[in-house]
C-alpha positions as CSV (number, residue, x, y, z in Angstrom):
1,X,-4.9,-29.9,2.7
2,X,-2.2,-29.2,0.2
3,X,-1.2,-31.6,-2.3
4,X,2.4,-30.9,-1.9
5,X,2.8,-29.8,1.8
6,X,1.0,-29.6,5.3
7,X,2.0,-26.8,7.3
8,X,3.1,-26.8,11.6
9,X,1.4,-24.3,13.5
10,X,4.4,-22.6,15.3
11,X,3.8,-18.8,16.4
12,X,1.1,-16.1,16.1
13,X,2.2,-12.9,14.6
14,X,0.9,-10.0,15.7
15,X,1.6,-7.3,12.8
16,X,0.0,-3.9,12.7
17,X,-3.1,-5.0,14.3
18,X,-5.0,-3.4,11.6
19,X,-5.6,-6.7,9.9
20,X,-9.0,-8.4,10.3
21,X,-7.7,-12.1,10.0
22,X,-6.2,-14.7,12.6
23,X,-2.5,-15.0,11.4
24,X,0.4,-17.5,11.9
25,X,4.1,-18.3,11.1
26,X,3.9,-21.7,10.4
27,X,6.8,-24.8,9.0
28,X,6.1,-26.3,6.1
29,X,6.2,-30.3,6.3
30,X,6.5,-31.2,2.2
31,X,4.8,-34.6,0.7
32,X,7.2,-37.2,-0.5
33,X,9.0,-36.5,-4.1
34,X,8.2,-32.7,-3.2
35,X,11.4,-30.9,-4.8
36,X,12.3,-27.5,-3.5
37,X,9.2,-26.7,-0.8
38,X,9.5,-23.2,1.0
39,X,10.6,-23.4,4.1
40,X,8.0,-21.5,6.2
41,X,4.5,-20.2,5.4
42,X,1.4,-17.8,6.9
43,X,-1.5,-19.3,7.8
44,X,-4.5,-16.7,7.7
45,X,-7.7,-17.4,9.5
46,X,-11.0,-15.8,10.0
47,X,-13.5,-16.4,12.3
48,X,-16.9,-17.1,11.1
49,X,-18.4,-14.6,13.9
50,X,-16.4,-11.6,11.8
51,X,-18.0,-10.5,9.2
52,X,-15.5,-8.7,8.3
53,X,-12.7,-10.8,8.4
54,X,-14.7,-13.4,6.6
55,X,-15.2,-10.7,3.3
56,X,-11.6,-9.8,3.3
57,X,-10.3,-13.6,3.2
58,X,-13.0,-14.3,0.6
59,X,-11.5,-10.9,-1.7
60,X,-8.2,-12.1,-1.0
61,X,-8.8,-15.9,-2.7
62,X,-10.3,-14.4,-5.6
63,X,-7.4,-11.6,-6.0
64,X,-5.2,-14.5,-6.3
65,X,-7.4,-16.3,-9.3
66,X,-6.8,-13.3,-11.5
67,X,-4.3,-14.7,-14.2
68,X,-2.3,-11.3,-14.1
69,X,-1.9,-11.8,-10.2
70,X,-1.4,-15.6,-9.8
71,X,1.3,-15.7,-12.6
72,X,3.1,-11.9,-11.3
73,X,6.4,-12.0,-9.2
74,X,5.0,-8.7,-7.7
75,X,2.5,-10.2,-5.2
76,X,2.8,-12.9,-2.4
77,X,2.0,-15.9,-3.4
78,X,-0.7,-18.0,-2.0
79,X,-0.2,-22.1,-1.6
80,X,-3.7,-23.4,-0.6
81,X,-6.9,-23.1,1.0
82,X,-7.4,-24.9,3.4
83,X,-11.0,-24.3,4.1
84,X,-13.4,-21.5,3.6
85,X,-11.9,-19.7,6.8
86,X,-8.3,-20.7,5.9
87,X,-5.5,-19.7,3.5
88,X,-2.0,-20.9,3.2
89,X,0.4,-18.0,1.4
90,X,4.1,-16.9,1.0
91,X,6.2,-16.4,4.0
92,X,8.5,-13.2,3.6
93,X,10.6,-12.2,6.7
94,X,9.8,-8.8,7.3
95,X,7.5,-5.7,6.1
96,X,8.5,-1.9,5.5
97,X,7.1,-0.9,8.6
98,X,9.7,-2.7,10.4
99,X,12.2,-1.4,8.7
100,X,13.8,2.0,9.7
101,X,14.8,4.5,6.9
102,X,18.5,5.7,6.8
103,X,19.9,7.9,4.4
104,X,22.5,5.3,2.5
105,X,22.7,3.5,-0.8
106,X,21.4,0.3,0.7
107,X,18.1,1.6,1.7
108,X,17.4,3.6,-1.5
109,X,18.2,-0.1,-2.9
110,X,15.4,-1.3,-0.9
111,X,13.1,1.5,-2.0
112,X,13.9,0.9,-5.7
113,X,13.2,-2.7,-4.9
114,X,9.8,-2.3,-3.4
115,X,8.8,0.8,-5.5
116,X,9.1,-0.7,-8.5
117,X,7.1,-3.7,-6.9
118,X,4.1,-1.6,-5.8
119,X,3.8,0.5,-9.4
120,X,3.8,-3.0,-11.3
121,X,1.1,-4.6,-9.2
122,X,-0.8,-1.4,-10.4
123,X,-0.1,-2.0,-14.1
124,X,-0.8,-5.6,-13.4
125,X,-4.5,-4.8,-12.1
126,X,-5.1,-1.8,-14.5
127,X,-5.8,-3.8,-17.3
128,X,-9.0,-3.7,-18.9
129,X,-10.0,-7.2,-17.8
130,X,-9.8,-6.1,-13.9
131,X,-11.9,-3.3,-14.7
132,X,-13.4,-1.4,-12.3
133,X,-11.2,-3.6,-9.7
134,X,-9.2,-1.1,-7.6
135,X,-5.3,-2.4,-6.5
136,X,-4.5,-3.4,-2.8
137,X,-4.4,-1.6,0.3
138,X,-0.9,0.1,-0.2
139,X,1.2,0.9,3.1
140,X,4.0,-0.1,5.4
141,X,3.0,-3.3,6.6
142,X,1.7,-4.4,3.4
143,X,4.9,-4.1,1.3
144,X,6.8,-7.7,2.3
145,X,10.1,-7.7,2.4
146,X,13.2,-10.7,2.7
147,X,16.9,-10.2,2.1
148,X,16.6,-6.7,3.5
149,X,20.7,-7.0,4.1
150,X,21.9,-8.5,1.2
151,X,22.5,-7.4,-2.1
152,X,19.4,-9.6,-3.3
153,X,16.2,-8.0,-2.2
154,X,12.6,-9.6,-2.6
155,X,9.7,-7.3,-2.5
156,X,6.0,-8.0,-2.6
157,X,2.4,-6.6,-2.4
158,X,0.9,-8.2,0.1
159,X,-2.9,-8.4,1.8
160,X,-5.3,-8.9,-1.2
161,X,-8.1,-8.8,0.9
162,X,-9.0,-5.0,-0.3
163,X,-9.3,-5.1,-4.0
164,X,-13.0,-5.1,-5.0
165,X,-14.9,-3.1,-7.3
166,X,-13.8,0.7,-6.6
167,X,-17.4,1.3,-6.3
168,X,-18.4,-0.5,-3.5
169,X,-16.9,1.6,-0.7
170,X,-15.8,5.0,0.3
171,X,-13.6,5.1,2.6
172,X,-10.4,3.2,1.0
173,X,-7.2,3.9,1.5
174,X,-5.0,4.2,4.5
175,X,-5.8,7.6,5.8
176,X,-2.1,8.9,6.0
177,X,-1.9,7.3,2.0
178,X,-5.6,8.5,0.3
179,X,-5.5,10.7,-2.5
180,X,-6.9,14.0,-2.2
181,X,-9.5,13.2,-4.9
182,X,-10.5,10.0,-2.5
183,X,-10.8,11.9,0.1
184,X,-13.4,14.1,-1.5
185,X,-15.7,10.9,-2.2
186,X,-13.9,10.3,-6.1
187,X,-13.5,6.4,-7.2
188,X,-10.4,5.0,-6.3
189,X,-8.4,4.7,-9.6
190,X,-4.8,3.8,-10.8
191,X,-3.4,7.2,-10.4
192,X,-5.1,6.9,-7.1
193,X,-2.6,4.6,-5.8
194,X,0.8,6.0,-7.5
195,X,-0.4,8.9,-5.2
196,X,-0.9,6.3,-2.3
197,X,2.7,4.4,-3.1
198,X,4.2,7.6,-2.6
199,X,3.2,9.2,0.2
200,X,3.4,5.3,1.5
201,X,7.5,6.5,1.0
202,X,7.0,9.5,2.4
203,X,5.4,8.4,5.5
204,X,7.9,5.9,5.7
205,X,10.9,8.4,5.4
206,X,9.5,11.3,7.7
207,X,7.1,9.6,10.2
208,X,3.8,12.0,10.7
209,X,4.1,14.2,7.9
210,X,0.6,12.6,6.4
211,X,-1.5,11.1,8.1
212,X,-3.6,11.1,11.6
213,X,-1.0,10.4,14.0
214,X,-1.5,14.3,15.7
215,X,-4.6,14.2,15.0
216,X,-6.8,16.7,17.7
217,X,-9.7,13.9,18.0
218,X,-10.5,10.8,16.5
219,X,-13.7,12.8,14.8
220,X,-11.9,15.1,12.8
221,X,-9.2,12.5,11.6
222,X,-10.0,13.0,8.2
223,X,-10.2,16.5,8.2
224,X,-6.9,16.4,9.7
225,X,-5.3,14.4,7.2
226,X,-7.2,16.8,4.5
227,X,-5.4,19.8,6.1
228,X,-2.2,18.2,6.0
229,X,-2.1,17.6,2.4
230,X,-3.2,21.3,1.9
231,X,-0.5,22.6,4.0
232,X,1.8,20.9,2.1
233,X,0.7,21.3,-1.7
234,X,-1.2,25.0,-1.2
235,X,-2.0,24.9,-4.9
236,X,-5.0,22.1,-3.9
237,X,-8.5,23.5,-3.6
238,X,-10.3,22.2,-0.9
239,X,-14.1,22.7,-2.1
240,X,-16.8,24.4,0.3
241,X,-19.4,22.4,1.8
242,X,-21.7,23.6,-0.7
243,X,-19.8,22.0,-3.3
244,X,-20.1,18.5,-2.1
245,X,-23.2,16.6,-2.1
246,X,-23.2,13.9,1.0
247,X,-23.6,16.0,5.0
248,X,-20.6,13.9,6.4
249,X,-18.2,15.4,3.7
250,X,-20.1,18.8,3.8
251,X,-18.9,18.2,7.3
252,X,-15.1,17.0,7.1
253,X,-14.5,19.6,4.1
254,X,-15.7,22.6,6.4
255,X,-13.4,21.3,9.1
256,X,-10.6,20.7,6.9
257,X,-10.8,24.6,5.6
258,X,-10.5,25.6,8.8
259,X,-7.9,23.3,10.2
260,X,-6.1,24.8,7.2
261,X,-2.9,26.7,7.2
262,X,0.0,28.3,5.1
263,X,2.9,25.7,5.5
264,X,6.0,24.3,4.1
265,X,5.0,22.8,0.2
266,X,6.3,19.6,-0.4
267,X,9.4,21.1,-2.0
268,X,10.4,22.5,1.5
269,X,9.3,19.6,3.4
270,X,11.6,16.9,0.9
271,X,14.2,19.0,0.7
272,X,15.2,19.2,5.0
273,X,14.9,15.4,4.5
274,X,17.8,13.5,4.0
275,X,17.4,11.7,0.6
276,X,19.2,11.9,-3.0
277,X,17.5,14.1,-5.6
278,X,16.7,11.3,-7.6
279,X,14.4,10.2,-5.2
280,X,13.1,14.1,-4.4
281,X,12.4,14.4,-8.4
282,X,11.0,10.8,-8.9
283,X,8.0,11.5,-5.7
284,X,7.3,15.0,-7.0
285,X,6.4,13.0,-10.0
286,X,4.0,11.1,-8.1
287,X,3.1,13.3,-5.8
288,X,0.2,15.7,-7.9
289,X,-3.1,16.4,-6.0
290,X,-4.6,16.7,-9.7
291,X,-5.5,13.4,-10.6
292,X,-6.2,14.1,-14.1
293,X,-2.4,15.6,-13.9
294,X,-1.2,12.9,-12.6
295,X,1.4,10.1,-14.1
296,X,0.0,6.7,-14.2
297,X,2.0,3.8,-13.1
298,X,3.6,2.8,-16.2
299,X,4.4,6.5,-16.6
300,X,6.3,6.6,-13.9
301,X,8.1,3.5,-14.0
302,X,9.5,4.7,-18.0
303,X,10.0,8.2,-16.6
304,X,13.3,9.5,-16.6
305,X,13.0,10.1,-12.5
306,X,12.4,6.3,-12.1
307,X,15.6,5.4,-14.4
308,X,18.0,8.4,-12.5
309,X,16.7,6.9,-9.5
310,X,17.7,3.2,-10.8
311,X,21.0,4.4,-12.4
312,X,21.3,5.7,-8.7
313,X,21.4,2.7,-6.8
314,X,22.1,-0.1,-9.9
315,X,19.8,-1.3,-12.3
């Protein structure tokens, strides 16, 4: 129980119904001599029978003891736990993905907004005391949004639950958001993700242009995605079987080769979408498929593409 608030069930919310955990909007009921409560709050839950579910919720409350993350405006805040199955955090009244892009000054406020939010979590958990913690599961329905139409915009990372040590696990990363180095078996790193919060925009902008969403079967999904990325940025080598080590890439690598085909690059692609050249410049920034050529977060958020952009919309 909190020691400032207890919390009224009220609805379930459904979200993207990727997310392992129970969730619910609920009221917050403050304590007496409680100054400025929140209004509302999401409950999170996870059942002891998912294993799954359980891991995640137990990653999430130790993301939010990190100093650099309990202190940063950049990530939802969490109130309590409740119990070992329950957490209490920030209420935020929408996400991205249920927001629709159009082509004015008000969005590209918004993506300002939530950009800069996403590449300062990353500088937040790239310190050397995080070390070799990866950052969160960057995509649509993890970037919270409130005051989407006003002129006072709050963005926030949300859904801590994935940010363990990078070497625990392969497959990480939304599929239509991995890196082309993750999806050849590489760690999970920093520039990892500015690759991931971009093509997180891109997605957003031009639905289907990464990611599995045409995919021909479930089996070759990451293939697929693979292919895509090469169709748009022709100047990345996919290697040959032989050049990778575990079957199940040898696999995905050979499929992706041959799913392969000359397309649009990403110059072509961003330029029939309707967006300011600020914006073009600042994701071909991002947007490298050589990791070691890559800008890093902080790079990108001193780089004269993020400050056009800014200068754009209004600091």
């Amino acid at each position: 129980m909190s020691r400032h608030w207890d919390y009224r069930i009220l609805d379930a919310i459904k979200g993207d119904a990727t997310h392992t955990s129970t969730v619910f909007k609920a009221e917050v009921v403050p304590h007496e001599n409680v100054s400025n409560p929140p209004k509302w709050a999401l409950i999170k839950t996870a059942s002891p029978e998912d294993a799954d579910a359980t891991e995640n919720l137990g990653c999430e409350c130790t993301s939010y003891r990190l100093p650099g993350v309990s202190s940063a405006a950049w990530f939802r805040e969490m109130y309590d736990v409740i119990d070992d199955m329950t957490i209490a955090v920030e209420w935020l009244d929408t996400t991205l993905a249920e927001v629709k892009y159009q082509p004015d000054m008000r969005t590209y406020a918004l993506i300002k907004t939530f950009l800069k939010a996403a590449l300062t979590s990353c500088v937040v958990l790239d310190g050397p005391r995080y070390h070799p913690l990866m950052n969160p599961d960057y995509k649509p329905a993890n970037i919270l949004l409130s005051g989407v139409k006003t002129s006072s915009i709050t963005a926030k990372v949300g859904d801590l639950g994935l940010v363990f040590p990078a070497s625990d696990r392969i497959n990480v990363q939304p599929l239509a958001m991995r890196a082309p180095e993750v999806f050849l078996g590489q760690v999970c790193t920093e520039p990892s993700q500015v690759w991931a919060i971009a093509a997180m925009v891109l997605s957003w902008i031009k639905t289907g242009v990464l990611g599995k969403s045409d995919s021909p079967h479930p089996l070759v999904n990451a293939a697929w995605c693979m292919a895509k990325i090469k169709r748009l940025f022709p100047d990345w080598e996919i290697p040959t079987p032989e050049e990778v080590e575990r079957p199940t890439l040898q696999a995905t690598v050979k499929a992706a080769r041959r799913m392969s085909r000359e397309e649009e690059p990403i110059l072509a692609i961003l330029q029939k979408v309707e967006m300011p050249q600020q914006l073009r410049d600042l994701l071909r920034l991002m947007l490298v498929t050589n990791p070691d050529k890559r800008p890093s977060a902080s790079t990108v958020l001193a780089s004269a593409e993020f400050r056009a952009f800014e200068k754009l919309v209004g600091m």
